[in-house]
C-alpha positions as CSV (number, residue, x, y, z in Angstrom):
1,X,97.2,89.5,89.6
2,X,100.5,90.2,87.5
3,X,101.4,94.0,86.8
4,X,103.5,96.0,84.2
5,X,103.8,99.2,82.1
6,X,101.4,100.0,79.5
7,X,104.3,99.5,77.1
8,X,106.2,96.1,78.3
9,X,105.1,93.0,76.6
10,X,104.7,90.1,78.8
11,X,102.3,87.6,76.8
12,X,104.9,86.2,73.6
13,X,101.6,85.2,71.9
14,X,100.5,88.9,71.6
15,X,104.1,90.1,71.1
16,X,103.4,91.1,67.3
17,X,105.2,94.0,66.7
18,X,107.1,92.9,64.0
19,X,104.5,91.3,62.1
20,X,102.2,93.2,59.1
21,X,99.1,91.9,60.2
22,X,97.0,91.9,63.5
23,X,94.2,88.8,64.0
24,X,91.5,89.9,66.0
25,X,91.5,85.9,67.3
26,X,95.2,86.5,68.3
27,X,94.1,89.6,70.6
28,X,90.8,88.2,71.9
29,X,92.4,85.0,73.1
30,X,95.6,86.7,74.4
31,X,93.5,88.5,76.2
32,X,91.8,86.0,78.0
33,X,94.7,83.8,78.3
34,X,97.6,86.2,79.4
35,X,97.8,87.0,83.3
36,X,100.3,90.0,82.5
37,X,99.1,91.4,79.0
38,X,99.6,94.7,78.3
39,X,99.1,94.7,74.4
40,X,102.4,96.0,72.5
41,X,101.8,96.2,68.9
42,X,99.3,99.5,68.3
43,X,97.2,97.0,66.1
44,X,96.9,94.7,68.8
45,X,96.1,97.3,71.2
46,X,93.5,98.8,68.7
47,X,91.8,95.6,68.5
48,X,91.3,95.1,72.3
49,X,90.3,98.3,73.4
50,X,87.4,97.8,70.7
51,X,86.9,94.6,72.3
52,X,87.3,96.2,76.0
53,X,85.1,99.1,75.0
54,X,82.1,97.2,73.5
55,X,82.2,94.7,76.0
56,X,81.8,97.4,79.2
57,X,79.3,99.7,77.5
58,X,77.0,96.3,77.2
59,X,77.5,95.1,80.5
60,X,76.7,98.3,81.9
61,X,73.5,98.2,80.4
62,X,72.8,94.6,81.1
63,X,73.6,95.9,84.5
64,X,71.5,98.3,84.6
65,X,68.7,96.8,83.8
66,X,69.4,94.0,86.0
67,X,70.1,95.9,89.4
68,X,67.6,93.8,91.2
69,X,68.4,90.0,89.9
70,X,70.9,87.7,91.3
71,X,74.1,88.4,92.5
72,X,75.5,85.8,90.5
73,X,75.6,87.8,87.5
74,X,76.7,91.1,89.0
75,X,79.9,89.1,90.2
76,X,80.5,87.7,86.6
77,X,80.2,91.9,85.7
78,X,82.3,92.6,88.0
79,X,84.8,90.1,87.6
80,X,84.8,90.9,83.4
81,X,85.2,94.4,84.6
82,X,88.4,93.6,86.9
83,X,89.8,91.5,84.1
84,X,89.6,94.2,81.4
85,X,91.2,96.9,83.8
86,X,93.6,94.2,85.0
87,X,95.4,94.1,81.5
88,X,94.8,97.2,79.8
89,X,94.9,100.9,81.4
90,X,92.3,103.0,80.5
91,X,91.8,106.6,80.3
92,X,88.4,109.4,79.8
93,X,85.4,107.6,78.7
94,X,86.2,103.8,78.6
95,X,88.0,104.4,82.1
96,X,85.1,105.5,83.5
97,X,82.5,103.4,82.3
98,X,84.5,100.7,84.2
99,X,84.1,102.2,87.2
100,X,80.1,102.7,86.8
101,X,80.6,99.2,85.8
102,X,82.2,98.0,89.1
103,X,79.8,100.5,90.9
104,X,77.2,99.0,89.9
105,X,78.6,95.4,89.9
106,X,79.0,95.5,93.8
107,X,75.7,97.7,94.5
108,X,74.1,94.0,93.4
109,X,76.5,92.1,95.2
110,X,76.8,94.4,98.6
111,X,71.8,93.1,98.5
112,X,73.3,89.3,98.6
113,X,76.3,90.1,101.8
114,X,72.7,90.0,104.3
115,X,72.0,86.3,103.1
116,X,75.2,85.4,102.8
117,X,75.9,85.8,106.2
118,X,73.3,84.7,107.8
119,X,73.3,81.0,106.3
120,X,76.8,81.3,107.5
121,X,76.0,81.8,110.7
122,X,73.3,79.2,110.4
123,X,75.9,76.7,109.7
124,X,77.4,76.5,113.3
125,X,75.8,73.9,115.2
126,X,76.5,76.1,118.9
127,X,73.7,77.6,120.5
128,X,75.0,80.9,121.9
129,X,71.7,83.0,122.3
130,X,70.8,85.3,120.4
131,X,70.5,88.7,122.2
132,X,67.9,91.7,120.5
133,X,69.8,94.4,122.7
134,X,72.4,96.8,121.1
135,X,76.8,95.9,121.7
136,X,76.6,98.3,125.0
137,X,73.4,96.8,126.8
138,X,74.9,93.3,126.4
139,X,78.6,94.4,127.8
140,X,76.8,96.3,130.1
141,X,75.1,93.5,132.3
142,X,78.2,90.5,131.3
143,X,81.7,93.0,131.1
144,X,82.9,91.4,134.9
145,X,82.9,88.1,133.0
146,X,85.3,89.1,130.3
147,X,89.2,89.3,130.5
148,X,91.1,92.5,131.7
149,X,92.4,93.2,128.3
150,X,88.6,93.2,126.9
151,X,87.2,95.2,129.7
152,X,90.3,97.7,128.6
153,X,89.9,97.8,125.5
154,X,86.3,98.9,125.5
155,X,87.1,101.5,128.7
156,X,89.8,102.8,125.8
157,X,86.7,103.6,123.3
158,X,85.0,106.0,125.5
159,X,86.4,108.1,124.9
160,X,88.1,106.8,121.6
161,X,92.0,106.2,121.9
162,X,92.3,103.0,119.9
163,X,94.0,103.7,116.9
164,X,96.4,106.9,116.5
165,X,93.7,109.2,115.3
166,X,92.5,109.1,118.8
167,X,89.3,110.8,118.1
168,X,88.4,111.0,121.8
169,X,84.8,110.6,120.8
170,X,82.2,108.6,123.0
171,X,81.1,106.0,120.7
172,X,78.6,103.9,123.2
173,X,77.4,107.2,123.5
174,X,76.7,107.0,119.4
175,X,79.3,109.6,118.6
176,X,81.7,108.9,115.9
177,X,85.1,109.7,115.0
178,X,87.6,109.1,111.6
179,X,85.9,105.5,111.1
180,X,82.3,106.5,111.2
181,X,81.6,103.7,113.6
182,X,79.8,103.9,116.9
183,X,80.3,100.9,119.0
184,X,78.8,98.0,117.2
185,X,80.5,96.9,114.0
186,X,79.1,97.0,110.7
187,X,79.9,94.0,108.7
188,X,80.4,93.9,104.7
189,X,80.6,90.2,104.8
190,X,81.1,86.6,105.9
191,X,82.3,83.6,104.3
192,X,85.8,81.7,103.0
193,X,87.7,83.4,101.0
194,X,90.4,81.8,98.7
195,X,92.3,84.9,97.1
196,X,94.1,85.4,100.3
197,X,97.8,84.0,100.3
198,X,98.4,80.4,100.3
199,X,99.5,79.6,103.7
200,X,96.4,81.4,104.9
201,X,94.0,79.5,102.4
202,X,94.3,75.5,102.2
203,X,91.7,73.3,101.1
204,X,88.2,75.6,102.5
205,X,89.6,78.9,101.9
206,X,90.4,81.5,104.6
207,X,87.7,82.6,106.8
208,X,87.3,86.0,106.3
209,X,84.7,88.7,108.3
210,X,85.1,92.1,106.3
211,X,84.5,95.1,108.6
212,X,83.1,98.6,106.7
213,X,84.8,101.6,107.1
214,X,88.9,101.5,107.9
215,X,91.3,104.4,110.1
216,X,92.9,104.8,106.9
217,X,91.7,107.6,104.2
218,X,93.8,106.0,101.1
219,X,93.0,107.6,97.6
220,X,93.3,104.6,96.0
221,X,91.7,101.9,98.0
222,X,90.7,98.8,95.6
223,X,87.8,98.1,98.2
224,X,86.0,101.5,98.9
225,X,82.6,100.6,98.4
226,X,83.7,99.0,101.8
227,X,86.7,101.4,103.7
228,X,84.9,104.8,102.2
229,X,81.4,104.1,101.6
230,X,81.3,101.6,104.6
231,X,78.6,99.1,102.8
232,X,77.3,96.6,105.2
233,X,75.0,95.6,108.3
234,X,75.2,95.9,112.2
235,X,76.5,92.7,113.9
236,X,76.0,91.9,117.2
237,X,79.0,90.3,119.3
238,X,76.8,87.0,119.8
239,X,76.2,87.2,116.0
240,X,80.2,87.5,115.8
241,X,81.0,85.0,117.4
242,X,78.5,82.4,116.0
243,X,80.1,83.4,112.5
244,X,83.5,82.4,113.6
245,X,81.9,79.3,114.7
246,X,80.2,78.7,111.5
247,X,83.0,79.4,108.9
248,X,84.7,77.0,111.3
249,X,82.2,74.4,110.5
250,X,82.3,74.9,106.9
251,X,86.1,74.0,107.1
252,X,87.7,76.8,106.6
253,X,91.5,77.5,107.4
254,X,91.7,80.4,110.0
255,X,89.3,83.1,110.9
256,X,90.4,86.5,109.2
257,X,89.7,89.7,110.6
258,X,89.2,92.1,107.9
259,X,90.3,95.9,108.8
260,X,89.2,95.0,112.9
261,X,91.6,98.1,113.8
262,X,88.2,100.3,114.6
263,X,86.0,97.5,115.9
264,X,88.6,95.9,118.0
265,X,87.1,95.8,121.5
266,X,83.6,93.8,120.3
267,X,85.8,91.6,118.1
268,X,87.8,90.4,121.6
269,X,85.1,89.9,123.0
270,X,83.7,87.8,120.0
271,X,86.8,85.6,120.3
272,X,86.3,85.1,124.1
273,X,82.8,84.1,123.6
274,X,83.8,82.0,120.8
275,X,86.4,79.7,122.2
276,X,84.3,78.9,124.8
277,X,81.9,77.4,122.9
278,X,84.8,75.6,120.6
279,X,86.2,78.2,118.6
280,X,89.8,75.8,117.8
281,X,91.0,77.7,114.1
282,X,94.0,80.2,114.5
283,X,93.3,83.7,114.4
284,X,94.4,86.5,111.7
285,X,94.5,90.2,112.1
286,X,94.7,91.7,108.5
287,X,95.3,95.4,109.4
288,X,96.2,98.3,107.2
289,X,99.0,98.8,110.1
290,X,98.0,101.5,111.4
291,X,97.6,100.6,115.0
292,X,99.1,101.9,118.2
293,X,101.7,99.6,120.3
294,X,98.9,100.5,123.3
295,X,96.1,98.6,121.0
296,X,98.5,95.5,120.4
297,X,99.7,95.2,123.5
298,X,96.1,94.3,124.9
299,X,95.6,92.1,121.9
300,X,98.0,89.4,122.9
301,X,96.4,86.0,123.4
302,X,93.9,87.1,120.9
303,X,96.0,86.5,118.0
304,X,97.5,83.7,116.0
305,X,98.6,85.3,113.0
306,X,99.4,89.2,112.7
307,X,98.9,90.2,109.1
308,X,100.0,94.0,108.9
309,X,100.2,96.1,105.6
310,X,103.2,98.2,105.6
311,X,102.3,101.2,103.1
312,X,105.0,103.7,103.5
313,X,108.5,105.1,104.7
314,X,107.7,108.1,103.8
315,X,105.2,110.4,105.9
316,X,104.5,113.1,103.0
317,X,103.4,110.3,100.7
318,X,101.0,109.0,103.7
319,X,99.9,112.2,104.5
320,X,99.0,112.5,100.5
321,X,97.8,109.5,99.9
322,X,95.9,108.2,103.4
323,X,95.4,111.0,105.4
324,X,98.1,109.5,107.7
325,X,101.4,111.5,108.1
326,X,102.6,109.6,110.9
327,X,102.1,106.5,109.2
328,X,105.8,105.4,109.0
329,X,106.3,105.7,112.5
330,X,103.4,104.2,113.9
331,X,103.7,101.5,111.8
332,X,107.3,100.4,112.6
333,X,106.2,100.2,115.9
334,X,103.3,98.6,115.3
335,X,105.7,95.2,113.5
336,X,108.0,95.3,116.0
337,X,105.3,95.1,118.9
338,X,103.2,91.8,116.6
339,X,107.0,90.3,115.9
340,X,107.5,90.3,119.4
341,X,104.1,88.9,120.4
342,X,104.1,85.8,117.6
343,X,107.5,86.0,116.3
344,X,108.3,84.6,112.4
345,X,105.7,82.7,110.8
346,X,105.5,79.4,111.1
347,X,103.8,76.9,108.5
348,X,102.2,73.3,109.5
349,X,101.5,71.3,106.7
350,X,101.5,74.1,104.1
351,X,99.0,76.7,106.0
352,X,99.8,79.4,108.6
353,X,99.7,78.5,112.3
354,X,101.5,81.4,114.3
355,X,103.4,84.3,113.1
356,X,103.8,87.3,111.5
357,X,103.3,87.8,107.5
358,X,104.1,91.2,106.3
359,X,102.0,92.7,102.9
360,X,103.8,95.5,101.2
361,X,102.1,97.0,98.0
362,X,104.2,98.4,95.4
363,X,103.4,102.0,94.1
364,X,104.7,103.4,90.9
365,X,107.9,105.4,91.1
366,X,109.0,103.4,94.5
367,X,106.3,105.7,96.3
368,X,105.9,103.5,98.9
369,X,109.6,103.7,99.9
370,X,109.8,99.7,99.6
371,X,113.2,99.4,100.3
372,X,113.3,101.1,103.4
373,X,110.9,99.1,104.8
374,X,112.5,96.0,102.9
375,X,115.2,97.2,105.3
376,X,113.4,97.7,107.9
377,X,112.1,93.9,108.4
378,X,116.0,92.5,107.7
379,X,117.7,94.4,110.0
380,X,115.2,95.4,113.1
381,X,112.7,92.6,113.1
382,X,114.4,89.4,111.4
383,X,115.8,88.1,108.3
384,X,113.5,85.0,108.4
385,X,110.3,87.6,108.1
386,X,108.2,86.4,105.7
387,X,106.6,89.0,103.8
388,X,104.2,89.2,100.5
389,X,105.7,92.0,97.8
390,X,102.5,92.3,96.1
391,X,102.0,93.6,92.5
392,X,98.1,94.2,92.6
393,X,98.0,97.8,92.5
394,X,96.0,99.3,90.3
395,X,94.6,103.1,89.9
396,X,91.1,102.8,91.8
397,X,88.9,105.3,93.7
398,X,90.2,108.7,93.7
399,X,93.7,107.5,92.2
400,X,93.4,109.1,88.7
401,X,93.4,112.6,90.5
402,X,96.7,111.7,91.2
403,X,99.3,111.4,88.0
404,X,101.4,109.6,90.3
405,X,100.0,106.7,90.8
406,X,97.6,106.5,87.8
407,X,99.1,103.9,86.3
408,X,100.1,100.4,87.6
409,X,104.0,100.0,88.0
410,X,106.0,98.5,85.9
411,X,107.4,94.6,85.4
412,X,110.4,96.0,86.7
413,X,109.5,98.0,89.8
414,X,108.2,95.2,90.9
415,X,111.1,92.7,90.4
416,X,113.4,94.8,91.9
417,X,111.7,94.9,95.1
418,X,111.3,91.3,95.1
419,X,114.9,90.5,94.1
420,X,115.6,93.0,96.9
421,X,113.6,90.7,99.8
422,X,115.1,87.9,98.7
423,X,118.8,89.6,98.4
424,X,118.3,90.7,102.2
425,X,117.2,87.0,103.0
426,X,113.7,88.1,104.1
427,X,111.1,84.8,103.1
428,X,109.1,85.8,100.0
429,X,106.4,84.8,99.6
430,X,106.0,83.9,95.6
């Protein structure tokens, strides 16, 4: 999803600003056909934000009336509300009535996530029983017969010291720290995903399990209903486990690990219990980066493909905008430690087999520090990093509060961090 200013023109069919008249056809259809549009002419604009305006109000109230019906229709909500706020930006009434929208959009969607991931897990054709105890009862009577690094990694969750918050709670015990998670994961979904990057996605889509809740507290995370609000069900580790198996029966390209940072310890153990019963597809652990070098170091063997955000250079602007001052710091090391484990990426037949793929999001007014860490990955961890500038940003959750980063950045912020990759001879990913 292309970004720019709310005054750049990208679509030449909408660029009318020297013509006398405006067609409403011209500004529905640009609309629907420009990936960058950000209408130019004030008669264009007028025209769509009628357009935009009428079309949210009624699908709120279709919405609303419809809470309860299939998801299939809250996703095309969702996805017309996503599209609108995409293109234009939006501010008092309309910009809210796209988030009620959304709100409401993935209320329906979050009643289909049970069903959808249980014929998932139907799918796999291993039978690894089925256990009605809670995560702890189950490790409790079979931990001898995991790996060292397992066994430590659960020992380091009682008390919690897995991620740098270090909440030092007891979470077998039920006690909960930053995450909100006790010691069995709560899962917002299951299933292949194919908005993830190419290399990652091939023919039957990346296999993606998306944990609730996150160690980040970011302002303007696009998926809170899952990170904040932590929507989803408990999992068992057999249950895990027999989802890897299953999205690796429905073809999918790699298992993806979805925020694991917080749920780490029953994930390895998943894996274990996985591969012994045929679990072949590579590995990814898409993290928001903020993980400790003690975390990693116990996750080696465990992962194919390490798939870190890197957020910030600056530790005021982490502290601000994630609750994470130390952010910079931990998350250098954090690279360097899953560059040293996997090294560069490497690609087989167009999809992902071992590596390390950076994700940098670009904030308005270089917020994010992008070339520091730009020059961070060409001169400490390797000019043949391959690493995704990405341009989706857009003001969601608690972003508005923040005049900052309440609008998307420009056409040319993002080029110039691209062009500045590709200048340092990092591999960018286009």
């Amino acid at each position: 999803m292309s970004t720019s200013s709310a005054a750049a023109v990208r679509s030449p069919a909408l660029n009318r600003e020297a013509s006398e008249s405006c067609l409403c056809s011209e500004c529905f259809f640009g609309l629907l056909s420009s990936r960058s549009l950000f209408i130019g002419c004030a008669k264009s604009k007028s025209c769509s934000v009628k357009f935009a305006f009428f079309t949210v109000i009624f699908s709120s109230f279709l919405l609303k009336k419809a809470v309860y019906l299939k998801s299939a229709f809250s996703a095309i909500i969702l996805s017309l509300a996503l599209f609108i706020e995409s293109r234009v930006f939006f501010t008092g009434g309309i910009a809210k009535e796209i988030v009620k929208l959304k709100e409401y959009a993935i209320i329906v969607l979050h009643k289909s996530t049970v069903s959808r991931t249980s014929n998932i897990i139907r799918h796999t054709k291993y039978d690894i029983q089925n256990t009605k105890y809670e995560t702890m009862t189950f490790l409790s009577a079979n931990i001898g017969s995991f790996s060292k690094p397992v066994q430590q990694l659960w020992e380091n969750m009682n008390p919690c010291t897995l991620c740098p918050r270090k909440c030092e709670v007891y979470r077998s015990k039920g006690e909960t720290g930053f995450c909100g998670i006790a010691d069995t994961p709560v899962v917002s979904s299951v299933g292949p995903h194919f908005g993830e990057e190419s290399v990652l996605v091939g023919s039957g889509g990346s296999g993606t399990i998306f944990f609730a809740s996150c160690n980040l507290g970011c302002v303007f995370c696009q998926n809170f209903d899952i990170s904040h609000h932590r929507h989803g069900r408990r999992m068992s580790i057999e249950q895990l486990a027999q989802s890897m198996l299953g999205l690796q029966n429905y073809g999918c390209s790699n298992i993806n690990f979805v925020t694991p940072t917080h749920v780490i310890p029953a994930i390895t153990v998943a894996i274990e219990l996985a591969r012994k019963n045929g679990l072949k597809l590579p590995t990814v652990y898409n993290t928001g980066g903020y993980d400790t070098v003690e975390t990693l170091k116990l996750l080696e063997g465990f992962v194919d493909i390490y798939m870190p955000d890197m957020k910030y250079s600056d530790s005021r602007v982490a502290e601000e905008l994630s609750a994470a001052p130390d952010y910079p710091e931990v998350n250098f090391a954090a690279v360097k430690e899953m560059h040293r484990q996997v090294g560069d990426l490497k690609v087989k037949k167009g999809l992902a087999t071992h590596g390390l793929l950076v994700r940098h999001l670009v904030l308005p007014e270089n917020l994010a520090g992008s070339f520091k860490i730009i020059d961070f990955l060409a001169e400490q961890i390797s000019t043949s990093t391959t690493v995704n500038v990405m341009d989706q940003y857009r003001p969601c959750y608690k972003a508005a509060s923040h005049p900052k980063i309440n609008r998307r950045p420009t056409f040319e912020e993002i080029e110039s961090v691209r062009q500045y990759a590709i200048e340092k001879g990092l591999n960018v990913l286009m």
